[in-house]
C-alpha positions as CSV (number, residue, x, y, z in Angstrom):
1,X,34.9,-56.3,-52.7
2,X,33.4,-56.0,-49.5
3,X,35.9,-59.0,-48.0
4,X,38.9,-56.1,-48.8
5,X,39.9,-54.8,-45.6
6,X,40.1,-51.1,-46.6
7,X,37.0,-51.2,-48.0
8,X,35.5,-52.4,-44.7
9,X,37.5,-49.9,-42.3
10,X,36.1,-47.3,-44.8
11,X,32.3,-48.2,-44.2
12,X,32.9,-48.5,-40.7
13,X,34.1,-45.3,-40.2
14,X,33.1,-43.1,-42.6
15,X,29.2,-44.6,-43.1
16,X,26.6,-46.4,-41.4
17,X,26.1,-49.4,-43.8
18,X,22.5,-50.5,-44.7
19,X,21.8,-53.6,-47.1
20,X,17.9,-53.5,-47.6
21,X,15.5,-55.6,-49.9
22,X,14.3,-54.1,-53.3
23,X,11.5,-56.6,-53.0
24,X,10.4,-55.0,-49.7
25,X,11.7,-51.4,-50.5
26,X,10.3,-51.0,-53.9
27,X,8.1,-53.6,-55.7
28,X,6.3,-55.0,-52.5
29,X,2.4,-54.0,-52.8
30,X,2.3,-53.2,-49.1
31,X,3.3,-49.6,-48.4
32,X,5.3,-49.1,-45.0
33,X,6.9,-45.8,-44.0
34,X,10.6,-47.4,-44.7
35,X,9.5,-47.9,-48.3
36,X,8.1,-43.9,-49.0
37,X,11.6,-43.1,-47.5
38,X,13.3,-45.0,-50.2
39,X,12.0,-44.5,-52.8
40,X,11.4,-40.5,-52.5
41,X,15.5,-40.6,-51.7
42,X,16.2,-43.0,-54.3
43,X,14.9,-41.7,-56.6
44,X,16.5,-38.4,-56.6
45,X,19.8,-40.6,-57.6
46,X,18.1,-42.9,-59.6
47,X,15.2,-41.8,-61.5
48,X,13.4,-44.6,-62.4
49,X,13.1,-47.1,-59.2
50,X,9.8,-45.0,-59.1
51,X,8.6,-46.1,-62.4
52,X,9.4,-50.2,-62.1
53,X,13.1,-49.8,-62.9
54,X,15.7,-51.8,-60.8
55,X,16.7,-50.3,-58.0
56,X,19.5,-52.3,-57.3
57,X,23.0,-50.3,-56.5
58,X,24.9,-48.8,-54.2
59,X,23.3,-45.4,-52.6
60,X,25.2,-42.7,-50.9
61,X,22.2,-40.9,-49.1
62,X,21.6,-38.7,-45.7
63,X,19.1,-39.7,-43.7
64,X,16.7,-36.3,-44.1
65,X,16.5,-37.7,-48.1
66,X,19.1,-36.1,-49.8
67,X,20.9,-38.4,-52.2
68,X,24.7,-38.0,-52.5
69,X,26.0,-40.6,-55.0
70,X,24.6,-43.8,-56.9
71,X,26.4,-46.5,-58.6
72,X,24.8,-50.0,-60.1
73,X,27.8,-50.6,-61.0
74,X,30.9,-49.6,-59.6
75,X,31.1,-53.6,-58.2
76,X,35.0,-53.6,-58.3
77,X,36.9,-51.8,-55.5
78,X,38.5,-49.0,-57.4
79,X,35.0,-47.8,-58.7
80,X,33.1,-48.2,-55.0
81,X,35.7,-46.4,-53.2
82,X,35.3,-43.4,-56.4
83,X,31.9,-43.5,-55.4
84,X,32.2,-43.2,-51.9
85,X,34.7,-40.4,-52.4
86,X,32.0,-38.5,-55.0
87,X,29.4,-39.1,-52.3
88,X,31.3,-38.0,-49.4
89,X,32.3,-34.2,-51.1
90,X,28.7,-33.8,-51.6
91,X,27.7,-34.6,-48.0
92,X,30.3,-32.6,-46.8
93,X,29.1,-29.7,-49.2
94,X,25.9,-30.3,-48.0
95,X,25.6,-32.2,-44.7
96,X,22.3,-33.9,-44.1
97,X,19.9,-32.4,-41.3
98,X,19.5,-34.8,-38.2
99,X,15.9,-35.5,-38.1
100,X,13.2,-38.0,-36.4
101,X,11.9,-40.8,-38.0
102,X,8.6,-42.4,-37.1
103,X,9.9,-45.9,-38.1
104,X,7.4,-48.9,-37.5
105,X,7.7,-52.5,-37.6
106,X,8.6,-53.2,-41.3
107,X,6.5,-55.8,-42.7
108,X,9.0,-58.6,-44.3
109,X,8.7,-62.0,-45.8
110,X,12.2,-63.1,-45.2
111,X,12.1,-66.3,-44.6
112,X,14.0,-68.6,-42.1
113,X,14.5,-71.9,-42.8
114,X,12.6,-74.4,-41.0
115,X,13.8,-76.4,-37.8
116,X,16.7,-78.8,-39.1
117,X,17.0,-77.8,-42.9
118,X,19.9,-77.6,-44.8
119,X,20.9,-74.1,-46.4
120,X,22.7,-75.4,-49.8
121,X,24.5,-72.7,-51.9
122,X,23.7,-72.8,-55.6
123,X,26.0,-71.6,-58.6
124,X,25.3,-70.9,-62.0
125,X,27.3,-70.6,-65.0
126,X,27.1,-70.1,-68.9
127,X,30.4,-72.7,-69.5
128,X,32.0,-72.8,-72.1
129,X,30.4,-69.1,-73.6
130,X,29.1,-69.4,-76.7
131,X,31.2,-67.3,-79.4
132,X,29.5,-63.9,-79.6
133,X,27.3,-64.0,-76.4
134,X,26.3,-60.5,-74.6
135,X,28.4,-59.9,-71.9
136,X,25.5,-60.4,-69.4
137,X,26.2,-63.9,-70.0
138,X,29.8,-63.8,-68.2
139,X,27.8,-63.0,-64.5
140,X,27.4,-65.5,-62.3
141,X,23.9,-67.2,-60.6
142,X,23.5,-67.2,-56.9
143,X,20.9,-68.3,-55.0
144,X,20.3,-71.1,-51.4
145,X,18.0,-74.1,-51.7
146,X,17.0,-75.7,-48.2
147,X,16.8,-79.3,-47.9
148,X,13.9,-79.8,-45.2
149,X,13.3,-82.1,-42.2
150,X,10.4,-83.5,-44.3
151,X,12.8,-84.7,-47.2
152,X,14.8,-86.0,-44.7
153,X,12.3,-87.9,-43.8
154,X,11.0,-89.3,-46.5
155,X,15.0,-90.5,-48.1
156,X,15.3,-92.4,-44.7
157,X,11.8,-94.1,-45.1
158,X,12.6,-95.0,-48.1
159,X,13.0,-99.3,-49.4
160,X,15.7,-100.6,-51.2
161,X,19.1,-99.8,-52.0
162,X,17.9,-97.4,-55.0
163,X,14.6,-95.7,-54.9
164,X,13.5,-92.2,-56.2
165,X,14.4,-89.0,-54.9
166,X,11.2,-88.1,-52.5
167,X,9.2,-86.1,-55.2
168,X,8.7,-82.9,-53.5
169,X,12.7,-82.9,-52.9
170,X,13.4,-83.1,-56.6
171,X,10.2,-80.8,-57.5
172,X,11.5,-78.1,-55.5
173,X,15.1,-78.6,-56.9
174,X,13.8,-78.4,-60.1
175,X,11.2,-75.6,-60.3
176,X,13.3,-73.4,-58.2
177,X,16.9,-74.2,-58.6
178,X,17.3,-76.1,-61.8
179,X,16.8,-71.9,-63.0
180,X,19.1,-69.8,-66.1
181,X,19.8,-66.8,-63.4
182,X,22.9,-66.0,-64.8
183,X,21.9,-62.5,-66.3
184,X,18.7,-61.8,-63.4
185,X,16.3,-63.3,-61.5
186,X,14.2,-65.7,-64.0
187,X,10.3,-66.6,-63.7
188,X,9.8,-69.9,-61.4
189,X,9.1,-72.5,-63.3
190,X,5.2,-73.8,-62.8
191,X,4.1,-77.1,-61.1
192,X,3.3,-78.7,-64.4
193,X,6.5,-77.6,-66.2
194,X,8.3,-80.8,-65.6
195,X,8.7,-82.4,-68.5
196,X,11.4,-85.2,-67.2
197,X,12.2,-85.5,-64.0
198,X,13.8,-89.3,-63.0
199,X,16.0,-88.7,-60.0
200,X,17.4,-91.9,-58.5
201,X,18.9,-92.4,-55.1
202,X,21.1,-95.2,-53.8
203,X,21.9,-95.6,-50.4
204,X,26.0,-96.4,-49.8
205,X,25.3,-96.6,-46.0
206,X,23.1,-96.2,-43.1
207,X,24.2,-92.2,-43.9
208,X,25.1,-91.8,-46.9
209,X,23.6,-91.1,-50.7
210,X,24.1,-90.5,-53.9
211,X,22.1,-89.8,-56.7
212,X,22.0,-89.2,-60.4
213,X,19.3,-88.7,-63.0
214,X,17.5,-86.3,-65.9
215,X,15.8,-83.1,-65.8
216,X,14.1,-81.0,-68.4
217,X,11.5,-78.1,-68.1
218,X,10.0,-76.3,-70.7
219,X,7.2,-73.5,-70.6
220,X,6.3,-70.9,-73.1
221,X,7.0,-68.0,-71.0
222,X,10.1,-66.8,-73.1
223,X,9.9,-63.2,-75.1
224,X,6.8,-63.3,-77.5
225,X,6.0,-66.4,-76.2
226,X,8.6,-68.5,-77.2
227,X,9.5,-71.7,-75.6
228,X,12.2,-71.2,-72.8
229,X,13.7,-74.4,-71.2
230,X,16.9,-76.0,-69.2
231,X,17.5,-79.8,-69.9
232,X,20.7,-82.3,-68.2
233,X,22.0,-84.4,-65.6
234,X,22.5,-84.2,-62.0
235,X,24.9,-86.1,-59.6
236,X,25.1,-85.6,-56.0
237,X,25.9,-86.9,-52.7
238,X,24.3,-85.7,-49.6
239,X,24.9,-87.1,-45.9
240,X,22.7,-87.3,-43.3
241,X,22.5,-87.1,-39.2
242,X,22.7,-90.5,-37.5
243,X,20.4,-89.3,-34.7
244,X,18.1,-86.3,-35.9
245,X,16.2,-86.0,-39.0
246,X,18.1,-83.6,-41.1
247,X,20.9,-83.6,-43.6
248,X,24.5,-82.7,-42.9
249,X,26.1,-82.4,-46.1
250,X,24.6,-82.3,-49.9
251,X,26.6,-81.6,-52.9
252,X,25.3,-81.7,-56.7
253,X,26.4,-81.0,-59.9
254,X,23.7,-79.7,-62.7
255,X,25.4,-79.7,-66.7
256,X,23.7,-79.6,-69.4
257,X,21.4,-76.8,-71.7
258,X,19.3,-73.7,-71.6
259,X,17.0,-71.9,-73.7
260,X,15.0,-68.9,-74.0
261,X,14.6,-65.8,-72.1
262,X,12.2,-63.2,-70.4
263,X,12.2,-59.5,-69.8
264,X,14.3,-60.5,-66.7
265,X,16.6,-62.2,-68.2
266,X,17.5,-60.7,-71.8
267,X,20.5,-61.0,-73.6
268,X,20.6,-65.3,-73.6
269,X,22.8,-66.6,-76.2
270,X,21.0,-67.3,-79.2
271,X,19.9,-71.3,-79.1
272,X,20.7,-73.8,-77.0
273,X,23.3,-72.6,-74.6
274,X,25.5,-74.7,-71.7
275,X,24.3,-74.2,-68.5
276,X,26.0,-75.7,-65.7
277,X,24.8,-75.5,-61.6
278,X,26.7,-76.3,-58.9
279,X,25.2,-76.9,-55.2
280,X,27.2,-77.1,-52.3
281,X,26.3,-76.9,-48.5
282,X,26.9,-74.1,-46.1
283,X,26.9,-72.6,-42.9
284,X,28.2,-69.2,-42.6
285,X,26.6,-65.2,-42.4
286,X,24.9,-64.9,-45.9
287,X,23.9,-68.5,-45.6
288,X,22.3,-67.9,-42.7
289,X,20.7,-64.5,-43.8
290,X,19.4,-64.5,-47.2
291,X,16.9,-67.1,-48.3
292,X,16.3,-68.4,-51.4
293,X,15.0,-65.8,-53.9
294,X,11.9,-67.7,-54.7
295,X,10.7,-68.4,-50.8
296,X,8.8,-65.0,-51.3
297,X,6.3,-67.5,-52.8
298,X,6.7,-69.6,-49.8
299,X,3.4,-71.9,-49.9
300,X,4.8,-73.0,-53.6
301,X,8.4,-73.7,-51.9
302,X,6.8,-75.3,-49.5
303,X,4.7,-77.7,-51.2
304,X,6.1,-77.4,-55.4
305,X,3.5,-80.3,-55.9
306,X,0.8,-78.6,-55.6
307,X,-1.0,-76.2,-58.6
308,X,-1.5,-73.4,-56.3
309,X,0.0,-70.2,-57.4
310,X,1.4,-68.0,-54.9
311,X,0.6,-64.3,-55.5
312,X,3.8,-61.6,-55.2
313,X,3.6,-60.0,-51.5
C-alpha cells in the first residue's frame, strides 16, 4: 500500500506522516512527554491503548489532541484512502488549533546494528494452511536478524572443512528468529529452551559457506501452560568479505513444525502446524531502520548464551 503512488502523493500533501513505536509510545515504563501526547489523543480514537490494548493502526489526529479517524485495519488501499477521506471532513469540520509543544529528547532503545553486521530479512509462513485454521493464520511474520562482526569472526577461525555453526550465531538464530510470529509478536524463547540445536558448517571456499542442521525448542509458556514449540531443518549459504570481518550475503531456509500459543499469538491451528522461515539479506530503508523486534532486550541479543534475563524498558 504505501509503495502506490497515489497513496504517497496523498500523504505528502494532504498530511504530515509520522510512523512511531507502540513499544516507546505506549507500553514503555518510562514516561516522556511524546508518550502523554499519544496516548491522551489516541485514545479518544481508540479507547483501550490506555488500558494495555494494542495500539497499533493508522491515526488521523491534529496536533492540539483531537483525533479525527482510526483504522487497525484498513491495510489495503481502497480502505486507507476511505480513512483518510473520513479523517480529512472531520479536520476540516473542526480544524486543529496550532499550538506549542515542549518536546524533549525522547528516550528510545532502537537499536543500530553494530559496526559491520549484516541486517538479514526474515519471513514467516503457515504453508500449506491446515484445513480450518483462523484466518490470523494467513498473515505473514516479519522481523531482521543481524549477523555480527563477532560471528564473523569466529566462522573464519574456525578448523576443518565442516565444523559447528559458532554457538552464539545459531543461539541467537534460534531463540530469536527460529519464532511462530505469524499472528503477533511471540515470547523469546529462553537460554535453556534449546532442546536440539546441531548446526553444521562447511566451508566451499576461502568465502563461501553453507550449512544445514536441526532445531527444536520447546517451553511451557503456551495458554494454561501448555507446551508451545517449533521443530525442523535449516539450510543456508552465507558469503563473507575477503578483507574485513563481516558477512556479505546469508540466505536460509527454516521448514518444519510449530506448536502452541500465547495471549500474543492466539488463534494457532490446533496441533502441530507447518511453519516455514525464510531469511534473506538486505540493504535498503526499512532494513536500515527497524531492528529486530527482540533487540529491546539487547544484553540477551547480544550474548543468547547467557541465563541473564533482560527486563522490558
Amino acid at each position: 500500500m504505501f509503495k502506490n503512488q497515489e497513496v504517497i502523493n496523498r500523504l505528502k500533501t494532504e498530511f504530515i506522516p509520522f510512523a512511531g513505536n507502540t513499544n516507546e509510545l505506549q507500553v514503555s515504563k518510562f514516561d516522556s512527554p511524546e508518550k502523554a501526547w499519544f496516548l491522551a489523543t489516541g485514545s479518544k480514537l481508540s479507547p483501550g491503548i490506555i488500558n494495555g490494548g494494542t495500539a497499533q493502526g493508522f491515526y488521523v489526529v491534529g496536533a492540539d489532541g483531537q483525533g479525527y479517524a482510526y483504522s487497525i485495519g484498513g491495510r489495503q488501499k481502497d480502505q486507507f484512502m476511505k480513512m483518510l477521506d473520513d479523517g480529512l471532513a472531520k479536520y476540516n469540520a473542526s480544524p486543529s488549533i496550532p499550538i506549542k509543544l515542549d518536546i524533549l529528547p525522547l528516550k528510545t532503545w532502537t537499536r543500530v546494528p553494530p559496526k559491520n553486521s549484516l541486517v538479514v530479512r526474515t519471513i514467516s509462513r503457515v504453508v500449506p494452511m491446515p484445513a480450518g485454521a483462523d484466518v490470523r493464520n494467513t498473515s505473514i511474520g516479519r522481523d531482521h536478524y543481524w549477523i555480527f562482526a563477532e560471528d564473523v569472526a569466529d566462522i573464519k577461525s574456525a578448523k576443518g572443512k565442516t565444523f559447528a555453526m559458532p554457538l552464539k550465531m545459531a543461539r541467537r538464530m534460534a531463540r530469536f528468529h527460529l519464532v511462530d510470529n505469524v499472528r503477533g509478536e511471540p515470547n523469546r524463547w529462553r537460554y535453556d529452551n534449546s532442546r536440539v540445536l546441531d548446526i553444521t558448517m562447511t566451508r566451499i571456499s576461502a568465502t563461501e559457506y553453507s550449512f544445514e542442521g536441526l532445531y527444536k525448542l520447546t517451553n511451557r509458556e503456551a495458554h494454561g501452560g501448555a507446551e508451545k514449540g517449533i521443530a525442523g531443518r535449516l539450510t543456508g549459504f552465507m558469503t563473507l568479505d575477503p578483507t574485513q570481518t563481516r558477512a556479505t550475503n546469508f540466505e536460509a531456509y527454516a521448514e518444519g513444525y510449530a506448536w502452541g500459543d500465547h495471549e500474543n499469538t492466539s488463534g494457532a491451528p490446533p496441533g502441530k502446524f507447518p511453519l516455514k522461515i525464510a531469511f534473506r539479506s538486505v540493504d535498503d530503508e526499512i532494513s536500515r531502520n527497524v531492528p529486530p523486534q527482540q533487540s529491546y532486550f539487547w544484553d540477551e541479543y547480544l550474548n543468547p548464551l547467557s541465563s541473564k534475563k533482560t527486563p522490558w524498558p
